[in-house]
KOLGUTOR-817351 format. One record per atom (N, C-alpha, C): x, y, z; residue in one letter. Coordinates in steps of 0.1 Angstrom, whole numbers, plus 5000, padded with zeros to 4 digits. Layout:
REM residues N
XYZA/...
END
This chain:
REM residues 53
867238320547X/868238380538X/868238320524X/868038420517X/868238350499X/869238420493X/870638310486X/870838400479X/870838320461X/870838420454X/870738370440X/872138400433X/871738330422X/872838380407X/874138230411X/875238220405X/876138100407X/876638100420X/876238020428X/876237990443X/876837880442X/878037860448X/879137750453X/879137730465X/879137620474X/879437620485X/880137430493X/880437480499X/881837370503X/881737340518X/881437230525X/881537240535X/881637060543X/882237070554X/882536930557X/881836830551X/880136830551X/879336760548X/878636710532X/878736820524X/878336840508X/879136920501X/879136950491X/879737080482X/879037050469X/878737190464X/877937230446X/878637340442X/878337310431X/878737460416X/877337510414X/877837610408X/876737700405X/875137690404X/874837720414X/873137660420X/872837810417X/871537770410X/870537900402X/870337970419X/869737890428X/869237980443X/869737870455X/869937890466X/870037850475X/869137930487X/868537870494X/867437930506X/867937820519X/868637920527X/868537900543X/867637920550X/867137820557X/866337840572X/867037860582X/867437960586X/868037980598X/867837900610X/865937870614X/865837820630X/866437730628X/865937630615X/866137500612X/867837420604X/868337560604X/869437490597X/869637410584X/868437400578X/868537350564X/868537410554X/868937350543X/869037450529X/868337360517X/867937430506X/867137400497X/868037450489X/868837380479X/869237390469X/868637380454X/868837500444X/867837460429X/869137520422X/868937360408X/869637360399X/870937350402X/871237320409X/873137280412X/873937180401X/875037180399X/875837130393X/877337050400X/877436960402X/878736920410X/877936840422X/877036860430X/876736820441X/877236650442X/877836670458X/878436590460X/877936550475X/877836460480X/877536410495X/879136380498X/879736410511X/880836400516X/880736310525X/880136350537X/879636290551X/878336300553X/877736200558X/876136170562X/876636170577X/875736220586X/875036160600X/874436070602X/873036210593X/871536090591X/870736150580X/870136040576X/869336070565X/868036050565X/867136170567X/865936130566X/864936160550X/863736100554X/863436100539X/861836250542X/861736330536X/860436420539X/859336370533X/858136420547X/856736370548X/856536400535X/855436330527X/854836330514X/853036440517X/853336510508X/851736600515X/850236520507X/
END
């Protein structure tokens, strides 16, 4: 799922202002945020760091 243009979103764990795109992986549950404004970490689980190619 992609969506584009000022993308806000709020949720137990993070919240941002207006992100140029956000991209969902649905199997995986993760999001890729670009250009956001506000981001904020609320609650951590866990934090991993991604493989380097």
């Amino acid at each position: 799922m992609v969506y584009n243009g000022k993308v806000n979103y709020r949720s137990k764990f993070i919240s941002f202002d207006d992100a140029e795109k956000v991209v969902i992986d649905e199997k995986t549950s993760t999001k890729k945020i670009f250009n956001c404004k506000n981001f904020k970490v609320i609650e951590v689980k866990s934090l991993t760091q991604p493989a380097t190619k």
